[in-house]
N, C-alpha and C positions, 0 to 999 in steps of 0.2 A: 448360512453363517460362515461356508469356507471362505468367500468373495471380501469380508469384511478385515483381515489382513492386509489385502491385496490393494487395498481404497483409504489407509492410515493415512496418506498425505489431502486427501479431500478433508477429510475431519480436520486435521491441523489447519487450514485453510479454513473452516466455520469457526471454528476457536479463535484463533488472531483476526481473521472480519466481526467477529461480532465482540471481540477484544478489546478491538481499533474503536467500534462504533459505542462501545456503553463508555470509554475514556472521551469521545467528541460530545457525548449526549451528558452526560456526568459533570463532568471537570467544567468549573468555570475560569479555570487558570490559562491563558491564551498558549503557553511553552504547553501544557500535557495537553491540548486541542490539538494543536502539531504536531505532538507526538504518536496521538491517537491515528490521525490520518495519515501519517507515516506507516505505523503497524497495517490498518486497513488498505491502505495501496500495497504493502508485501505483501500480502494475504491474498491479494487481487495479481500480482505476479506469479505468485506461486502456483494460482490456480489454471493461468494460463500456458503455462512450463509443463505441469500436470497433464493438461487437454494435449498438448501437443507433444507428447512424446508415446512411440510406438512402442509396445514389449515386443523385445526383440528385432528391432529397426534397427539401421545405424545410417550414419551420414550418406548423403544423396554424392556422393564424392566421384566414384567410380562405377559404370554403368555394367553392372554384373546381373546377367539375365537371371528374371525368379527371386531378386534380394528385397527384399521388405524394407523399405527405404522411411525415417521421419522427417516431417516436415519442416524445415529451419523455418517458416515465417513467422511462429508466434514466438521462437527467441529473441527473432534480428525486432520483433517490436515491442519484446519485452525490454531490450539494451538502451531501446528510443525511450519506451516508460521511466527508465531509471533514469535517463537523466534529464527530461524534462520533471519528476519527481525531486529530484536535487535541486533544480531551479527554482520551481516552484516553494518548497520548505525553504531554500535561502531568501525567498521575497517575502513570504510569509513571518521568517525570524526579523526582516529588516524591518518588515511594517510592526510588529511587536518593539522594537527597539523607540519606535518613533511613537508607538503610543505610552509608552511608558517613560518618555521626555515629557508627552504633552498630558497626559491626566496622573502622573505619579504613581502609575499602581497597570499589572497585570491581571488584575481578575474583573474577571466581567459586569457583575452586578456593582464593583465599586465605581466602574467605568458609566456604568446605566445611571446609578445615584447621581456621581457628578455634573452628568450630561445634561439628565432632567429640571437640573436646578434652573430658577430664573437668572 
């Protein structure tokens, strides 16, 4: 039970991924499906910023014999997540703006109704 302080950001991390996941599986509203996967992709940063950071490491900067050094590769590809993430939600809002020109309405099932009709 000592180790369970030590491990509070992995738990915030199962909270906001399965946070993200019941608002994409829930919500039939296409903006809080976005949103949802939003939350779940920080969730999924977070966890990798997490893995990759050393207690008591510091940056790989200066080559000091015996120093415990962390590993910059999962930040430099969390910085690429975030903004192919920004990309992504902006195409994702545009293609919401276009379906909501062409079927009048943002929720799913009223999109399905409309669709199915002859």
């Amino acid at each position: 039970m000592s180790a369970f302080p030590g491990l509070y950001n992995y738990w915030i991390v199962i909270f906001l991924m399965m946070t993200g996941f019941y608002i994409v599986i829930a919500r039939g509203n296409l903006i809080k499906k976005i949103v949802g996967l939003n939350i779940f992709q920080t969730s999924v940063f977070l966890l990798y910023i997490s893995m990759g950071k050393v207690s008591g490491g510091t940056a790989p900067i200066v080559a000091t014999p015996g120093a415990i050094y962390s590993n910059p590769l999962p930040h430099v590809l969390i910085l690429t997540a975030i903004v192919v993430g920004i990309a992504t939600t902006s195409v994702g809002l545009a293609l919401v703006v276009r379906i909501k020109e062409a079927y009048g309405t943002i929720e799913e099932d009223e999109i399905l109704l409309q669709d199915s009709k002859p």
